[in-house]
N, CA, C and O atoms as CSV, one atom per row, in Angstrom:
chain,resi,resn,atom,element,x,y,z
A,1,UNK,N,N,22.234,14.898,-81.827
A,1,UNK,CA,C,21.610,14.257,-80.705
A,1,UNK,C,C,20.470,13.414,-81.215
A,1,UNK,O,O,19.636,13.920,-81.966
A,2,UNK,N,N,20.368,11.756,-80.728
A,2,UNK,CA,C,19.329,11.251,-80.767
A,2,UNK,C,C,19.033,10.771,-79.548
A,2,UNK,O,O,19.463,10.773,-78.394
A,3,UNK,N,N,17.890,10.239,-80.392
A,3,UNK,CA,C,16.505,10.168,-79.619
A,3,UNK,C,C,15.843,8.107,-79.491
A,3,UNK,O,O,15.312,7.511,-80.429
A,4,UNK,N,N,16.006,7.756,-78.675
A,4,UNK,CA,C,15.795,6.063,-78.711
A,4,UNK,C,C,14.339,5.824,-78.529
A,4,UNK,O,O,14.158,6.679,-77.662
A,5,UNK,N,N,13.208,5.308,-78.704
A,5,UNK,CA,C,12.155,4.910,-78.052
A,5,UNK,C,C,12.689,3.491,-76.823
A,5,UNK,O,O,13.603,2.688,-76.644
A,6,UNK,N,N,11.229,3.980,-76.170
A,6,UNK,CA,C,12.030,3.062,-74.701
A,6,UNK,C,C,10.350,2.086,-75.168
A,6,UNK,O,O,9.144,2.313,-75.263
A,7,UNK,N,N,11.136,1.178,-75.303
A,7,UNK,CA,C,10.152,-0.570,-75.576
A,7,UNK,C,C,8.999,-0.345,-74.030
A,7,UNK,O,O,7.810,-0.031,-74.089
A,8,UNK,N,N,9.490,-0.512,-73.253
A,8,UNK,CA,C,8.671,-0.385,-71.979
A,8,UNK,C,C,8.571,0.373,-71.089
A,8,UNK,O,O,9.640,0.237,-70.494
A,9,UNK,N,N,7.858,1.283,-70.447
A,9,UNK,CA,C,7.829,2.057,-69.195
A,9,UNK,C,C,8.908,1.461,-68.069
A,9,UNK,O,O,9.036,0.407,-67.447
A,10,UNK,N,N,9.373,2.303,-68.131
A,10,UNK,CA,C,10.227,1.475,-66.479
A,10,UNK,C,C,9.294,2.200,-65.347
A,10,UNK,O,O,8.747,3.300,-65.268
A,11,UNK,N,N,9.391,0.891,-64.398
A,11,UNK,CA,C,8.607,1.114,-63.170
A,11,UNK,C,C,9.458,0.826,-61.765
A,11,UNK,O,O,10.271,-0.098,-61.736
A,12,UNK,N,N,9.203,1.748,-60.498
A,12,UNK,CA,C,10.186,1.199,-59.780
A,12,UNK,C,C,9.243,0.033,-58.832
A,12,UNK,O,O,8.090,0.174,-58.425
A,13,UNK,N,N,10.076,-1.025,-58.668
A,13,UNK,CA,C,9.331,-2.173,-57.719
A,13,UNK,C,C,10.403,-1.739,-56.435
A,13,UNK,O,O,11.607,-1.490,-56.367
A,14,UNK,N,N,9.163,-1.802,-55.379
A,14,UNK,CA,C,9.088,-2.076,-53.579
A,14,UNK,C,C,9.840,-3.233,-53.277
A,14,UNK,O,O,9.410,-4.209,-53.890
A,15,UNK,N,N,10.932,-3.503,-52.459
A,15,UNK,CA,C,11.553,-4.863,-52.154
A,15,UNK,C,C,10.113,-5.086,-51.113
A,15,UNK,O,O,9.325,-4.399,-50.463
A,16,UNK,N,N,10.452,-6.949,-51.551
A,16,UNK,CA,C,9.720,-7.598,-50.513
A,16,UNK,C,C,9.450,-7.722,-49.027
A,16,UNK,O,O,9.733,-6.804,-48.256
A,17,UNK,N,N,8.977,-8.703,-48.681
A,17,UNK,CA,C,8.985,-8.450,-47.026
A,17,UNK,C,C,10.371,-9.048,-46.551
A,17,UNK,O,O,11.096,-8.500,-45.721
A,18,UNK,N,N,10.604,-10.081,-47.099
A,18,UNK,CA,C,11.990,-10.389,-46.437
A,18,UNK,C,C,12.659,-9.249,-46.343
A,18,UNK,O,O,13.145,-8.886,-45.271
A,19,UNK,N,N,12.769,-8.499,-47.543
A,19,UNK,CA,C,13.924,-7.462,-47.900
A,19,UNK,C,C,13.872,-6.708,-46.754
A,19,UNK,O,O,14.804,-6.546,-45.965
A,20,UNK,N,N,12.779,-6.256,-46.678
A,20,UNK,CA,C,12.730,-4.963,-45.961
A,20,UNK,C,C,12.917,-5.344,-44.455
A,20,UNK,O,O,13.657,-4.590,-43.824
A,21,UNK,N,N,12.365,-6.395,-43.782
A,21,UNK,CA,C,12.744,-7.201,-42.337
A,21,UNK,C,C,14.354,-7.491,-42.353
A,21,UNK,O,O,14.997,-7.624,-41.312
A,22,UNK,N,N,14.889,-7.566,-43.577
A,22,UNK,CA,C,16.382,-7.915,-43.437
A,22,UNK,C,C,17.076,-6.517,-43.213
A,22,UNK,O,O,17.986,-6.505,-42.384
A,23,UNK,N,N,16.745,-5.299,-43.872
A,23,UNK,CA,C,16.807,-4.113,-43.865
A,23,UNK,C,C,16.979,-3.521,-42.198
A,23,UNK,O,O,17.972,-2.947,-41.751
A,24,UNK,N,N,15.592,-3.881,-41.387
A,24,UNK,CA,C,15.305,-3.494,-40.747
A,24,UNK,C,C,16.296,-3.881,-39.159
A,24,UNK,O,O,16.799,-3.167,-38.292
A,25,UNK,N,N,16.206,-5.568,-39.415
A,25,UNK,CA,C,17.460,-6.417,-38.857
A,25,UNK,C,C,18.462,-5.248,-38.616
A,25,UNK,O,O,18.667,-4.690,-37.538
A,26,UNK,N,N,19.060,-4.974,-39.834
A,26,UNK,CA,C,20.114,-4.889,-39.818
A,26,UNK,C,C,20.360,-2.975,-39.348
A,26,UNK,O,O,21.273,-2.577,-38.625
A,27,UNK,N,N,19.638,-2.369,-39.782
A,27,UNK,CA,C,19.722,-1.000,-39.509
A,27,UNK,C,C,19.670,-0.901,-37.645
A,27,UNK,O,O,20.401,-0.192,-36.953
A,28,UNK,N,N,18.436,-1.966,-37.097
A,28,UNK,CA,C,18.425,-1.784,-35.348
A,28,UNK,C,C,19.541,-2.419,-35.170
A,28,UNK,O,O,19.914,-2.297,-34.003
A,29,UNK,N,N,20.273,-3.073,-35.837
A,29,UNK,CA,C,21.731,-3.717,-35.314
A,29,UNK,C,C,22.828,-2.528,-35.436
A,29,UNK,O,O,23.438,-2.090,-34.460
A,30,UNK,N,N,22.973,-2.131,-36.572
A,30,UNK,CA,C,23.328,-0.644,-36.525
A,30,UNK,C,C,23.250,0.159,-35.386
A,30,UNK,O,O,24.179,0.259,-34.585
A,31,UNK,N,N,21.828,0.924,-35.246
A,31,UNK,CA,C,21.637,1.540,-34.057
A,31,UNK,C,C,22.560,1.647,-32.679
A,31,UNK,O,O,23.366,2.369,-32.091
A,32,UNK,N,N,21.462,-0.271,-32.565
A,32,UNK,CA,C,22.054,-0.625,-31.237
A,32,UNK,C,C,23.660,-0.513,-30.930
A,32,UNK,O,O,24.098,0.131,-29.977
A,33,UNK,N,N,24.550,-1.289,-31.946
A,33,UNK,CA,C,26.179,-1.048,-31.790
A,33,UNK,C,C,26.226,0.392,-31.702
A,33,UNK,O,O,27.282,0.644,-31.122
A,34,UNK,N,N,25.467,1.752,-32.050
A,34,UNK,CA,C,25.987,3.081,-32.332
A,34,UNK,C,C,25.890,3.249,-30.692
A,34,UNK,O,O,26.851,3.451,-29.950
A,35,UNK,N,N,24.697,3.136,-30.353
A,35,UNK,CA,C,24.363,3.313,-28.952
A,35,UNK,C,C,25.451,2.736,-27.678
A,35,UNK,O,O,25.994,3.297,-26.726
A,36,UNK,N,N,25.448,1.512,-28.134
A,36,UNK,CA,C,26.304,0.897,-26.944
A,36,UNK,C,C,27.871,0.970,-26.425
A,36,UNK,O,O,28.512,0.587,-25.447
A,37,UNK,N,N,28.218,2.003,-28.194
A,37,UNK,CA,C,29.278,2.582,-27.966
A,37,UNK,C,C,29.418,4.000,-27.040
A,37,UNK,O,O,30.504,4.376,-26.599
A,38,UNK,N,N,28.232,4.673,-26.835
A,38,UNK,CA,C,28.548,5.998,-26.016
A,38,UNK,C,C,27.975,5.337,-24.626
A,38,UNK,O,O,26.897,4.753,-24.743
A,39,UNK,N,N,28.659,5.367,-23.141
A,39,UNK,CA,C,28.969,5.779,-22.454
A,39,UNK,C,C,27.395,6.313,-21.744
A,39,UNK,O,O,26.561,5.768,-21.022
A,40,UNK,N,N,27.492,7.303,-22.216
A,40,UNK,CA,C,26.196,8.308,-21.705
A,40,UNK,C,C,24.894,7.187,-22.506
A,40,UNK,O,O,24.204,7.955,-23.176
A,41,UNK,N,N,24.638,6.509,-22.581
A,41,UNK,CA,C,23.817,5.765,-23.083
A,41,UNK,C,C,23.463,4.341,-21.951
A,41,UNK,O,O,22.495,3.846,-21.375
A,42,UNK,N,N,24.621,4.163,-22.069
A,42,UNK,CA,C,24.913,2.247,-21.490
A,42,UNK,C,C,24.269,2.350,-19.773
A,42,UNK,O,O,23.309,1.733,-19.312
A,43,UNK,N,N,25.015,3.174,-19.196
A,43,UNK,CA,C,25.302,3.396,-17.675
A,43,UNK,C,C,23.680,3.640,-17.257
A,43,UNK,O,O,23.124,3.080,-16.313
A,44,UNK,N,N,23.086,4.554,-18.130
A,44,UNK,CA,C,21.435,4.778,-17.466
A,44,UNK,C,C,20.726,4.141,-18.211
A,44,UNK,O,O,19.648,4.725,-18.323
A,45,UNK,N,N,20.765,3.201,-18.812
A,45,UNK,CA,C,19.698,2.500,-19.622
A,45,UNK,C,C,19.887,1.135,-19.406
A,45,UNK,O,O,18.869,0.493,-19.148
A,46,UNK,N,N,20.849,0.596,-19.446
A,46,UNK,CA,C,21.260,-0.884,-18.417
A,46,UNK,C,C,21.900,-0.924,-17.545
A,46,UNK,O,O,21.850,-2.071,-17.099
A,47,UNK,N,N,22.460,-0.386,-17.041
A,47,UNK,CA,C,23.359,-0.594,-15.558
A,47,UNK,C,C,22.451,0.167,-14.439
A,47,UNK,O,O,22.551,-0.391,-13.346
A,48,UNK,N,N,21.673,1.193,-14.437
A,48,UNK,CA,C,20.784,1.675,-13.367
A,48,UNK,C,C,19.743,1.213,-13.413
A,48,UNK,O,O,19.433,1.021,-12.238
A,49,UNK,N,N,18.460,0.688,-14.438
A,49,UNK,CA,C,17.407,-0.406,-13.938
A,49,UNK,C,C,18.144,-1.932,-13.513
A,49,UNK,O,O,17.568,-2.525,-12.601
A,50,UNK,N,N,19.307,-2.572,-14.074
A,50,UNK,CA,C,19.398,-3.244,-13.305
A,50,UNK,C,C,19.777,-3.068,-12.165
A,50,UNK,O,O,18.899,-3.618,-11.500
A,51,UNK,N,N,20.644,-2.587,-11.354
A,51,UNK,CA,C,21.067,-2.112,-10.210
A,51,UNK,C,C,19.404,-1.596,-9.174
A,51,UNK,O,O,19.432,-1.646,-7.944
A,52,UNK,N,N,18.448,-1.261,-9.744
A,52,UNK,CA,C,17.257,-1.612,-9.100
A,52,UNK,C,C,16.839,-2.290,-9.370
A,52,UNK,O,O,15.765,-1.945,-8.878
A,53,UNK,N,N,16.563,-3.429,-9.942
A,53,UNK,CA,C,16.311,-4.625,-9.919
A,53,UNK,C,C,16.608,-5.335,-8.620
A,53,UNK,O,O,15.872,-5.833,-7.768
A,54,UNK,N,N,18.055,-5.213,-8.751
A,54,UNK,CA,C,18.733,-5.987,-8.000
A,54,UNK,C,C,18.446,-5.932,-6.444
A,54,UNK,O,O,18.493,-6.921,-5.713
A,55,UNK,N,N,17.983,-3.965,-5.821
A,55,UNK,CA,C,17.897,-3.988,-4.753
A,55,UNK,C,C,16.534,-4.048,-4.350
A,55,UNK,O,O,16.269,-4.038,-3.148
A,56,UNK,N,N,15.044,-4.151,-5.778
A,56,UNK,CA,C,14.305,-3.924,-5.007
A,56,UNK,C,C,13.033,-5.499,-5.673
A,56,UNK,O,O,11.991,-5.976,-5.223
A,57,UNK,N,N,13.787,-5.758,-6.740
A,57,UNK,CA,C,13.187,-6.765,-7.334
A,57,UNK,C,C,13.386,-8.150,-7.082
A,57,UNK,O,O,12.541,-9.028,-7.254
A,58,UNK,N,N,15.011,-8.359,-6.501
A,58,UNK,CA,C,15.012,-10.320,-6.042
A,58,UNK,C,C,14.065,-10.152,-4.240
A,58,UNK,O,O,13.030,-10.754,-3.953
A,59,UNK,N,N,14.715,-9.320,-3.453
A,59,UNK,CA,C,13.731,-9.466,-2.464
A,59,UNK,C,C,12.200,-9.886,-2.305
A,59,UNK,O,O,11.428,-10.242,-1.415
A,60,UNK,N,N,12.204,-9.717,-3.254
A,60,UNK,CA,C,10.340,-9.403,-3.390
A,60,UNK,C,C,9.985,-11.085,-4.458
A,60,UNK,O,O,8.938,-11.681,-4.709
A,61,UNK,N,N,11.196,-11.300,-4.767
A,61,UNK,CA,C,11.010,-11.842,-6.180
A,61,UNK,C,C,9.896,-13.753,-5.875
A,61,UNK,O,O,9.936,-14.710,-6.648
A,62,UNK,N,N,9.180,-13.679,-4.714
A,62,UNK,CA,C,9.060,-14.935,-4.415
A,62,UNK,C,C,7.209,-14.438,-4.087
A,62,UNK,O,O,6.247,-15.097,-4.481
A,63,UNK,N,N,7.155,-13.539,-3.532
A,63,UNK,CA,C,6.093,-12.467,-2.740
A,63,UNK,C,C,5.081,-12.033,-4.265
A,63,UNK,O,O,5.346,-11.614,-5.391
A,64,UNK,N,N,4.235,-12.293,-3.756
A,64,UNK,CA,C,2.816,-12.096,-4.391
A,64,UNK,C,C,1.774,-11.265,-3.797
A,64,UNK,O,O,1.252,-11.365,-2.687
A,65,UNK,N,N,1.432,-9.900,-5.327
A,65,UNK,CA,C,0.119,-9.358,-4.492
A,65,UNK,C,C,-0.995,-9.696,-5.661
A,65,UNK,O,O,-0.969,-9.668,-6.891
A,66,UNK,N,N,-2.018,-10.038,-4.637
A,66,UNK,CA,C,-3.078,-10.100,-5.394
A,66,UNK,C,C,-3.234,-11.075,-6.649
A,66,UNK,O,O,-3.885,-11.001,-7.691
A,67,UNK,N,N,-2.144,-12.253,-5.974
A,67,UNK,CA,C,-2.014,-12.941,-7.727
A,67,UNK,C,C,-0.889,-12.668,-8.573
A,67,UNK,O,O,-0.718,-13.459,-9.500
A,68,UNK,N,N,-0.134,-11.772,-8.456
A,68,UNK,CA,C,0.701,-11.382,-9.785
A,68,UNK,C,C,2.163,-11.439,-8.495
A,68,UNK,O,O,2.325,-10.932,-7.385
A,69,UNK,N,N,2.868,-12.194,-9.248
A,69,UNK,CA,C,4.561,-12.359,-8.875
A,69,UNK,C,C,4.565,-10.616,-8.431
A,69,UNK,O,O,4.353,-9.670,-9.190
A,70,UNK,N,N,4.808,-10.585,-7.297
A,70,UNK,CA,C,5.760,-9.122,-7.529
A,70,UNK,C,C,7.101,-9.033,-7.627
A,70,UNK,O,O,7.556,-7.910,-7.412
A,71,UNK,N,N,8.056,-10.101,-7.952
A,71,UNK,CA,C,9.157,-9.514,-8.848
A,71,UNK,C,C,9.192,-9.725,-10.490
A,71,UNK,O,O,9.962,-9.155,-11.264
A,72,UNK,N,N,8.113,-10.734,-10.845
A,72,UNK,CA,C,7.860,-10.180,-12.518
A,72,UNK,C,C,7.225,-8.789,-12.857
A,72,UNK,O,O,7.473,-8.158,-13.884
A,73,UNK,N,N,6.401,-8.408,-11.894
A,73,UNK,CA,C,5.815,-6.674,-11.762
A,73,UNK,C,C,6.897,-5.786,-11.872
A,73,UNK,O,O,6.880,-4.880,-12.705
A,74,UNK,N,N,7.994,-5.998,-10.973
A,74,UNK,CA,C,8.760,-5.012,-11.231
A,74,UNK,C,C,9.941,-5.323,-11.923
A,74,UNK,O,O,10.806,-4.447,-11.944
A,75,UNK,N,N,10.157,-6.386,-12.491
A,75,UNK,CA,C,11.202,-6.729,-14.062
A,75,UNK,C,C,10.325,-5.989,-14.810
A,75,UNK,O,O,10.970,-5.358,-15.648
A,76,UNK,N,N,8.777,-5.711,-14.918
A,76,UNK,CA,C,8.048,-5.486,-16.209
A,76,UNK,C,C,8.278,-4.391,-16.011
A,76,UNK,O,O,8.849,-3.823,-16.941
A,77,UNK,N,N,7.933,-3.434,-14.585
A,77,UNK,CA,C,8.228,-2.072,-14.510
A,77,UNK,C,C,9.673,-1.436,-14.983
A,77,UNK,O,O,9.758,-0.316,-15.487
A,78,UNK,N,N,10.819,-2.324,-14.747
A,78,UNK,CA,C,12.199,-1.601,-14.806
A,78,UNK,C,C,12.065,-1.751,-16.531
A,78,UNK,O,O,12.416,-0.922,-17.370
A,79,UNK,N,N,11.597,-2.751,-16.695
A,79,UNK,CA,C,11.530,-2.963,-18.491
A,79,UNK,C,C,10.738,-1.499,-19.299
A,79,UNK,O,O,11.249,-0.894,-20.241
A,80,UNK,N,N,9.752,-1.245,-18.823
A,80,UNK,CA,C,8.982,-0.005,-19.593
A,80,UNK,C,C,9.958,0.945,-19.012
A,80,UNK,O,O,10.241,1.847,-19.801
A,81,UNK,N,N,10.435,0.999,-18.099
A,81,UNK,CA,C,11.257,2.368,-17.465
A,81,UNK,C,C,12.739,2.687,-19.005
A,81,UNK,O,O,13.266,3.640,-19.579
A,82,UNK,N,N,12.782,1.477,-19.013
A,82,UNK,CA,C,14.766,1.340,-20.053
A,82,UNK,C,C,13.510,1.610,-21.301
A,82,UNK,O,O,13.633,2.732,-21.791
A,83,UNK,N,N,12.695,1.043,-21.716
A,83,UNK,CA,C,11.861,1.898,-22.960
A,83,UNK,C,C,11.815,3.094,-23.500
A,83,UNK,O,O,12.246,3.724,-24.466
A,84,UNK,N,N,10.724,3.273,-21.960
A,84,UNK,CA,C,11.297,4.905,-22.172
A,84,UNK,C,C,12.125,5.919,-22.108
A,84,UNK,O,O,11.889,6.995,-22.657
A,85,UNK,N,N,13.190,5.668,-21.420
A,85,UNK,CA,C,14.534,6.202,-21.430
A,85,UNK,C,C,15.288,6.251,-22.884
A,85,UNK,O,O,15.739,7.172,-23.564
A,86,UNK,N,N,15.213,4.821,-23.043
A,86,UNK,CA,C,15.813,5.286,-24.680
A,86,UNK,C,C,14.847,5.887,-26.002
A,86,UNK,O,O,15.284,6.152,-27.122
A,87,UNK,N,N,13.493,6.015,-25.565
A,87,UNK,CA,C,12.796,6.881,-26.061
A,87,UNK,C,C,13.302,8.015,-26.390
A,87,UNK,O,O,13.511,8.323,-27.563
A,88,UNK,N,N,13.663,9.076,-24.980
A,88,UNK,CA,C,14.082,9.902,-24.840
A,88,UNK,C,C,15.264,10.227,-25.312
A,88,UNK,O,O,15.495,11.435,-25.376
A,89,UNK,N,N,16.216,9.373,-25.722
A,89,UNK,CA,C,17.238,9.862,-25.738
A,89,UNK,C,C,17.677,10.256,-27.613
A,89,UNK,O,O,18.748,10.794,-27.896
């Protein structure tokens, strides 16, 4: 058995920022296709905030309180609602 000397330390290098944003791209693309394939996912996380949207957000969608659109209020509300839902899940 021998024995080699190693000329230089090997060191491990960090990929860059692209790398890792391309990484990242691509893993929530991952995800998302894993997700959108079950069923128990799709139906309460996009099909039931929109479906309130629909009955409680175009009505309103012209109507203002206090200054603020109240149907961008409640697109923003159904929006944090699908957040946290898939938080949860």
């Amino acid at each position: 058995m021998t024995t080699h000397a190693i000329d230089q330390p090997q060191t491990l290098t960090t990929p860059g920022w692209s790398t890792r944003r391309s990484l990242f791209a691509y893993a929530t693309y991952c995800e998302t296709i894993k997700l959108l394939r079950t069923p128990g996912f799709v139906i309460p996380s996009l099909l039931f905030p929109s479906l309130l949207f629909l009955m409680f957000g175009l009505p309103n969608l012209n109507s203002h309180v206090e200054g603020i659109g109240a149907g961008a209020y409640i697109m923003v509300s159904f929006g944090g609602y699908i957040t946290m839902l898939i938080g949860l899940i």
